[in-house]
N, C-alpha and C positions, 0 to 999 in steps of 0.2 A: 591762438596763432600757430601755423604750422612750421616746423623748425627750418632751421636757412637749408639743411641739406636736403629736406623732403622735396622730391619731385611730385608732378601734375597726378600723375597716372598712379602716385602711391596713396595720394592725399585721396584720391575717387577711394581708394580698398579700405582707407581708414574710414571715409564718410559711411562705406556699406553697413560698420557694424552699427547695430543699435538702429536702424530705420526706420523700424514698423511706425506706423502713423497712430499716433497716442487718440483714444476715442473721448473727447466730453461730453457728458453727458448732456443728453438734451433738456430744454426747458419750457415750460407753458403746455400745450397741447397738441404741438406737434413732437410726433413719433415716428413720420415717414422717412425721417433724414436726420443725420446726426455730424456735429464738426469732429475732425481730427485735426490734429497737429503736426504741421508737416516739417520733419528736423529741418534745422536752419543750416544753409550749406554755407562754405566759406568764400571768400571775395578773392579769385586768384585772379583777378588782374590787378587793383589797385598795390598790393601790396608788393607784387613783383614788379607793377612798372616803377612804382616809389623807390625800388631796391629795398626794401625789407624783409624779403624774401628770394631763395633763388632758386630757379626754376633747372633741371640737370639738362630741358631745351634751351635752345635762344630764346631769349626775352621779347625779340621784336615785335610776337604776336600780341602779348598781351599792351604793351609801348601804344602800338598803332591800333590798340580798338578807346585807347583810354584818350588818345590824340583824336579820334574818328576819322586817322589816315589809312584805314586797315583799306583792303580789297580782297572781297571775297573771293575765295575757287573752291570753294564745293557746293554741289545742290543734290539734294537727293530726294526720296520720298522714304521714311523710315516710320516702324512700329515700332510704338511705344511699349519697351517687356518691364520697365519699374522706374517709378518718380522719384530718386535716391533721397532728396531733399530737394531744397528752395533753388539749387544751383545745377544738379547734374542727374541726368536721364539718359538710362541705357537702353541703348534701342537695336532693332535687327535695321541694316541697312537694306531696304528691298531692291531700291532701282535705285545705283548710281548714276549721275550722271557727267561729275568732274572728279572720277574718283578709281586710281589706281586699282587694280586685283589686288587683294593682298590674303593675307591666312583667315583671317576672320570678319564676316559680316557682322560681328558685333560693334558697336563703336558706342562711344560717351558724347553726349553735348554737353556743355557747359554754358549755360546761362546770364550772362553778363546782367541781364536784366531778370531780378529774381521770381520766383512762383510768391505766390501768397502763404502767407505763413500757416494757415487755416485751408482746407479742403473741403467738400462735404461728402460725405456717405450718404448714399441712397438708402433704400430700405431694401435690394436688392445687392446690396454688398457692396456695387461700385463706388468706387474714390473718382469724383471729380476734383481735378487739382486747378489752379485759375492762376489768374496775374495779370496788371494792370497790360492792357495790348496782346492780352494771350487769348489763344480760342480755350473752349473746356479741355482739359488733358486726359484722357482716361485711357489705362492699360489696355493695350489689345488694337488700339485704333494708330491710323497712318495718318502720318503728317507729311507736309512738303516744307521743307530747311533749309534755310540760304546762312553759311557762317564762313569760318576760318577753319584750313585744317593744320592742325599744329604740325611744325617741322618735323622729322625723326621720330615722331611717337614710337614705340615699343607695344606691340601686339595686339592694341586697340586703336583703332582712331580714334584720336581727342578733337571733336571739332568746335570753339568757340562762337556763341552765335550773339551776336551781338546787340541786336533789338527784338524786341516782343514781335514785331512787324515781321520778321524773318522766321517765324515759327508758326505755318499755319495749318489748319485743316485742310486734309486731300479732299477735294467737293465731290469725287465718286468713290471715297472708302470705302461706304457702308454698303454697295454694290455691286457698279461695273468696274473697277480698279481690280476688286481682290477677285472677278471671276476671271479676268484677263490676263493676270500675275498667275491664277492658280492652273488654267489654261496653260502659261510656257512653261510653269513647274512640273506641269503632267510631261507635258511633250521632252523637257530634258532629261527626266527620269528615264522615261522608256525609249530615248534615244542611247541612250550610255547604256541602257541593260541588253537594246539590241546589241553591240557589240560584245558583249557578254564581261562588262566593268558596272561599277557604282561606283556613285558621285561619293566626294569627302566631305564635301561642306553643300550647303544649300547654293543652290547656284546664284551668280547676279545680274540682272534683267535690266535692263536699259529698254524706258519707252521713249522712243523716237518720235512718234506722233501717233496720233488717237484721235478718230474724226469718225460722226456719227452724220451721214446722210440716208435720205429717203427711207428711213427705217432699216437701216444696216450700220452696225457699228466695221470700223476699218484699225488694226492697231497695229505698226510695226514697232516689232523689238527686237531686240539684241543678247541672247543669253550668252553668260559665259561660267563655264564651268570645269571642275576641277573631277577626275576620276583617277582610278586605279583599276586592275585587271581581278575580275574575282577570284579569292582564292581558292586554295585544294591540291592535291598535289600534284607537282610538277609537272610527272609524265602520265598523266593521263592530259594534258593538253593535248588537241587531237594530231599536232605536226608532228609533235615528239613522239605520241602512240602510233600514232603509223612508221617512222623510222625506226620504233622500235620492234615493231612488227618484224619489219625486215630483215632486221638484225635476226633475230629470233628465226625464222625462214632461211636467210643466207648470212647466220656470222661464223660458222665453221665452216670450214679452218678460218683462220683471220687471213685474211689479208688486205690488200692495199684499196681495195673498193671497200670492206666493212671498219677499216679505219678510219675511212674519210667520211663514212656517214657517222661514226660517233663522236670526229667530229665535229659534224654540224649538231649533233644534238646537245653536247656540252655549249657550244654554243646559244644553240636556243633554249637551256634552260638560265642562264643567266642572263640573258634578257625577259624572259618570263617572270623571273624572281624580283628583276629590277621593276619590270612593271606593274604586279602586286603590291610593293611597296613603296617605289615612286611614284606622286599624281603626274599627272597629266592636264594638259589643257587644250581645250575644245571650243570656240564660239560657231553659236548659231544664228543666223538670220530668219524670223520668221514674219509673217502676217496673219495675224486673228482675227476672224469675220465672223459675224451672228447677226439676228437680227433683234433690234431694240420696240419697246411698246411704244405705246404713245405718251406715256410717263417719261420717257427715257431711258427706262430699264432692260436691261441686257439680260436675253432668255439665255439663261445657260445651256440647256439643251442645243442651240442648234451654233454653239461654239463648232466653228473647224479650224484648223491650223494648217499653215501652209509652210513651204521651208524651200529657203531661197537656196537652191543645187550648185548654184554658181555656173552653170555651164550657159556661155555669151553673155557675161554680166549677172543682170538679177533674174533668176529663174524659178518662178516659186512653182514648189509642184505639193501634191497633195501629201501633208504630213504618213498618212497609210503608205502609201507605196516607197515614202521614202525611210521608214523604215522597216520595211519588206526588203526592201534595197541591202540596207544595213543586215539585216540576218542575211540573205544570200549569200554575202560578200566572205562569212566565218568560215575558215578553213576546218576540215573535216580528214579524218583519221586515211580517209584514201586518197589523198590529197596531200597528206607524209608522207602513207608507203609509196606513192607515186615520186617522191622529191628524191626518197632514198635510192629508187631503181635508178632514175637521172643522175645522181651523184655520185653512186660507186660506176654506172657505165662511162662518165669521165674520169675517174682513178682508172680504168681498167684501160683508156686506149693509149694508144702508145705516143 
């Protein structure tokens, strides 16, 4: 029993110790597969809706899945990175779709309806994990999740799901899913580097719709993502290096034009410094087009990305140009010394 003061999110850190999945040994003359034992996770709803336990959130969530008055608000499509036991699974969130930005794409589900206490090992290593109304569970693979997300959680999402039915297999995992995900991952990577920043965290993708005609797959998404300005030092930022150029050129004798450009440089190095170490946030709109076989299958190759400009609504232009666009736009060392000639000729009139 977990003690009355242990919270949700502490009782997952206690569950992680001791995990690994116990192997028995197999019997008769199969050696292709062998059972493990998957630790038994603990029952946190009954016990907290009973008042046996108390939860440091509100109680209502767990109340109303044990009444069957809950109502779900999250859905998403999540990787499975470890089966903790019979109750809770950490997963990366890939595509939210009712679900706040917050620090971390990691989050926990929690199980209401448990895994199978036995799993099986392949002869290739993997763990198939199971449960009555479960599809197979295995590391690595993406599911689509309908549950509860807990009030207030602290640094993880807790999301409770409440039936085996809400836990299923993504139907284009193995596929078109992860080349269309890997697709806007490329495109937000080298969208944030054209600006000359990295992302902090993996970005998060929203698919909107995903429709496969006449041999052409169509998908629009929604990235959003988190960056910072890459680091190095200060003044060699090229505004700064060019005002300091100037300085350098025309700071003697001082006067009232070479004081006004240091101070714009003090200036822009503390916004520089704040944007190295404050993220930022960023959403893109894009459209993923390729063409599909006659399988169904999505030819990676002839993936393009398109990315909505925003200019008269939705304008999607060819992801190349638009970030071509993007580097153009980066200010450049003569492009200071030109701001500082501008700045001290207004100190200088009268």
């Amino acid at each position: 029993m977990i003690a009355a003061s242990t919270s949700i999110l502490l009782s997952v850190a206690l569950l992680a110790a001791g995990c690994a999945p116990k192997t028995i040994t197999p019997t008769g003359d199969d050696l292709t597969t062998t059972t493990v034992s998957v630790p038994i996770g603990d029952d946190l709803t009954t016990p907290i809706a009973e008042g046996h336990i108390e939860s440091m959130y509100r109680n209502d969530v767990p109340i109303s899945i044990l009444k069957g008055t809950y109502t779900t608000d999250f859905s998403a499509m999540v990787k499975v990175l470890d089966v903790m036991d019979t109750r809770i699974v950490r997963v990366e969130i890939l595509s939210p779709t009712t679900f706040e930005q917050q620090l971390s794409y990691t989050g926990y589900l929690y199980l209401c309806a448990p895994l199978s206490e036995k799993a099986e090992k392949l002869a290739d290593g993997t763990v198939v994990y199971s449960g009555t109304g479960y599809p197979q569970i295995i590391v690595g693979r993406s599911y689509d999740v309908v549950g509860v997300l807990q009030p207030d959680y602290q640094d993880y999402p807790f999301v409770y799901i409440p039936t085996a039915s809400e836990f299923q297999q993504n139907p284009d995992d193995s596929v078109n899913n992860q080349m269309l995900l890997a697709a806007a991952r490329s495109f937000a990577e080298q969208a944030v580097a054209a600006g000359d920043h990295h992302m902090t965290r993996q970005p998060a993708i929203t698919v909107s719709s995903n429709q496969v005609l006449a041999g052409k797959v169509e998908a629009l998404m929604t990235i959003e993502a988190m960056y910072v300005l890459n680091g190095g030092p200060v003044d060699l930022q090229p505004m700064i290096a060019g005002e300091l150029q100037y300085l350098q050129n025309h700071g003697t004798p001082l006067s009232a034009a070479t004081k006004a450009v240091e101070n714009d440089i003090a200036g822009r190095r503390g916004t520089i410094e704040h944007a190295m170490s404050v993220p930022s946030g960023v959403s893109y709109r894009i459209k993923v087009v390729g063409d599909v076989d006659t399988a169904g299958t999505i030819d990676a190759s002839s993936l393009q990305v398109y990315v909505d400009n925003g200019v008269n609504g939705k304008n999607y232009v060819s992801a190349v140009g638009f970030l071509d666009d993007i580097r153009s736009r980066r200010a450049t060392v003569a492009q200071g010394y030109a701001k500082a000639v501008s700045i001290a000729a207004a100190a200088k009139a009268p």
